[in-house]
C-alpha beads as a LAMMPS data file, in Angstrom:
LAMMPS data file: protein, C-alpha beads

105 atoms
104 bonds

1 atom types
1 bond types

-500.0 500.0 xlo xhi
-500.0 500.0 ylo yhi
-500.0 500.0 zlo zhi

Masses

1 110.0

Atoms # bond

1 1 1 407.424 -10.269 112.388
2 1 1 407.526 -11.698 115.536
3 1 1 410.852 -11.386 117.770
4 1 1 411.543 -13.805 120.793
5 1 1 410.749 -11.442 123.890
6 1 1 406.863 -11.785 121.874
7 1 1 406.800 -15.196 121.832
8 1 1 407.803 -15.335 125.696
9 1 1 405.487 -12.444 126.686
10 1 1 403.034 -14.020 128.905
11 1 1 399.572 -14.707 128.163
12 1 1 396.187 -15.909 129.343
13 1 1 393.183 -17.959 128.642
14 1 1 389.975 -16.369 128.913
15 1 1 389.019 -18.365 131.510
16 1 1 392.412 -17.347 133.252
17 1 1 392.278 -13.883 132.816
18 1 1 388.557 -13.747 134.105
19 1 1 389.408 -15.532 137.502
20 1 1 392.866 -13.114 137.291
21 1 1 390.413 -10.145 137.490
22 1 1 387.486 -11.400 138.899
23 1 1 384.942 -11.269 136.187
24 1 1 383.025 -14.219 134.949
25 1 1 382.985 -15.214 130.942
26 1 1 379.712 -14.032 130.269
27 1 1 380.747 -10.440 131.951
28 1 1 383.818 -10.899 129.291
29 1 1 381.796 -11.402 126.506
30 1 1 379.349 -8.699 127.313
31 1 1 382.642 -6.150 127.492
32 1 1 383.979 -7.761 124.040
33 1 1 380.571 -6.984 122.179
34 1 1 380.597 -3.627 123.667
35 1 1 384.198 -3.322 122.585
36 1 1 385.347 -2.509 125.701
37 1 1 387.709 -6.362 126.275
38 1 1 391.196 -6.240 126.296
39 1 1 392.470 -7.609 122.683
40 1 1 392.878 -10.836 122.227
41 1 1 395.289 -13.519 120.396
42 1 1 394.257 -16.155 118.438
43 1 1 396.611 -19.052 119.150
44 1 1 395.712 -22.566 117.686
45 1 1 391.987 -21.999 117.939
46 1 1 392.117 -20.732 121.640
47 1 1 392.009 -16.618 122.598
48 1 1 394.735 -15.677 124.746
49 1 1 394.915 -12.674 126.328
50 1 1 399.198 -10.847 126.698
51 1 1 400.261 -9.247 129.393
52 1 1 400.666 -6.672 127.622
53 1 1 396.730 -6.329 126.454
54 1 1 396.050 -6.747 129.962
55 1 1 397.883 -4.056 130.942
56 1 1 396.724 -1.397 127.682
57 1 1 393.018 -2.551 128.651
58 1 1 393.991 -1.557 132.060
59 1 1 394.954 1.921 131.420
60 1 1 391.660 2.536 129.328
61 1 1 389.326 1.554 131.646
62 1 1 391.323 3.856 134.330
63 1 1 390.921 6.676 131.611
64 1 1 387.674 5.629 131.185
65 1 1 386.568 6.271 134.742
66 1 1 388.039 9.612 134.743
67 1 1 386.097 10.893 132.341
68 1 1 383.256 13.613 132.550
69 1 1 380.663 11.162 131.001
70 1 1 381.573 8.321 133.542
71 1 1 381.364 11.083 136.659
72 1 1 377.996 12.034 135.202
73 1 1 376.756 8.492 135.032
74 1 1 377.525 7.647 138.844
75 1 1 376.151 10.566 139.953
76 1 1 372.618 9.608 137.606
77 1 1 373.082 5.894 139.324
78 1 1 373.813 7.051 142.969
79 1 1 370.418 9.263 142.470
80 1 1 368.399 6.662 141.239
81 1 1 369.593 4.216 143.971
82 1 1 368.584 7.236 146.547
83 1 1 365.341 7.590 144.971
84 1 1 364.738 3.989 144.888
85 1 1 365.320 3.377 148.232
86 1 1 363.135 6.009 149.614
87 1 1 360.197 4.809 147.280
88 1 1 360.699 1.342 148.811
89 1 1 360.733 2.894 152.630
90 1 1 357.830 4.692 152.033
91 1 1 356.047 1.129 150.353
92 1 1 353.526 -0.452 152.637
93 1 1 355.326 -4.228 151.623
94 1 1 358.633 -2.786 152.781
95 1 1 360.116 -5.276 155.609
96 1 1 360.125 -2.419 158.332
97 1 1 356.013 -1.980 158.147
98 1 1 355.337 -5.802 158.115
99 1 1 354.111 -6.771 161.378
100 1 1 354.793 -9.926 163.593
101 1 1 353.739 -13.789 162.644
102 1 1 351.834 -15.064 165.133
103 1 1 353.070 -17.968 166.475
104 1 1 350.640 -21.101 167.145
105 1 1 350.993 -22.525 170.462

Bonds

1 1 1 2
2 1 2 3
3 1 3 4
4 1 4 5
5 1 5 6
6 1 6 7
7 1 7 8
8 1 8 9
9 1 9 10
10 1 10 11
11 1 11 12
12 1 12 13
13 1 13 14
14 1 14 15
15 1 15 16
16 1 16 17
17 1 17 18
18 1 18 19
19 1 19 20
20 1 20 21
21 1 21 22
22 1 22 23
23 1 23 24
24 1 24 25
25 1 25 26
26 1 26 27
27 1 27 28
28 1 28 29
29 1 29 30
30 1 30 31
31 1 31 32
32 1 32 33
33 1 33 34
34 1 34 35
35 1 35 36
36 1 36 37
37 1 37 38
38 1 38 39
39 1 39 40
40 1 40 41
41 1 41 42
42 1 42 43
43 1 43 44
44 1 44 45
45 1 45 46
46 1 46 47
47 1 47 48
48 1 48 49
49 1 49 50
50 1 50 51
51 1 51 52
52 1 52 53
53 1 53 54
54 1 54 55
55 1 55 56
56 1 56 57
57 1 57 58
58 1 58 59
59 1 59 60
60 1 60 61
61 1 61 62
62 1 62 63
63 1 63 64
64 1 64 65
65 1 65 66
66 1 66 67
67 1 67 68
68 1 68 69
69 1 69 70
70 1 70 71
71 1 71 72
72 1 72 73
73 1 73 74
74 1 74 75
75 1 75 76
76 1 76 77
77 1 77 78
78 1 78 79
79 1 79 80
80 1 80 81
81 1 81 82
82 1 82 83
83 1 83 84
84 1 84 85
85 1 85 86
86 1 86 87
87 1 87 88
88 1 88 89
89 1 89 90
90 1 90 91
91 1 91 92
92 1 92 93
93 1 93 94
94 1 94 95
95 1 95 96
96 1 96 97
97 1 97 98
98 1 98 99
99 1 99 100
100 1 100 101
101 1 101 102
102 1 102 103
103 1 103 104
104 1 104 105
């Protein structure tokens, strides 16, 4: 049953929410396959997004973050991007080893 103080809570298109936070749609979608969204509302054929989801998704991706499995995962990333990087440096197409165009005069 719904009281009044639901049907005032605030809410948000999809397309509001995802400027709100900064994400584009297809980022949103991608996060509501994965199940990782906030929940949404069904309102007259249009998702909404509450205030209140916003804030519960909120919280989980904070405890998400502080997990072991999420500290493990950026170290993996921040090794990969070191490795990368080094591979490139040492490439003979890498923009430091390129020489000079010649200018015609």
């Amino acid at each position: 049953m719904s009281t009044d103080t639901d049907l005032k809570e605030k809410s948000y298109t999809i397309a509001e929410w995802c400027a709100m936070r900064k994400y584009s749609k297809p980022t949103f979608h991608k996060m509501r396959r994965e199940g990782k969204a906030p929940k949404v509302l069904v309102v007259l054929s249009t998702l909404r997004i509450t205030e209140t989801a916003d804030r519960e998704w909120e919280a989980e991706r904070m405890k998400e973050a502080e997990t072991e499995a999420a500290r493990l995962e950026a170290a993996r990333r921040a090794a990969h991007a070191k490795h990368a990087a080094q591979a490139a440096a040492k490439s003979n197409r890498h923009v430091s080893k390129r020489g000079k165009k010649k200018r015609a005069a």
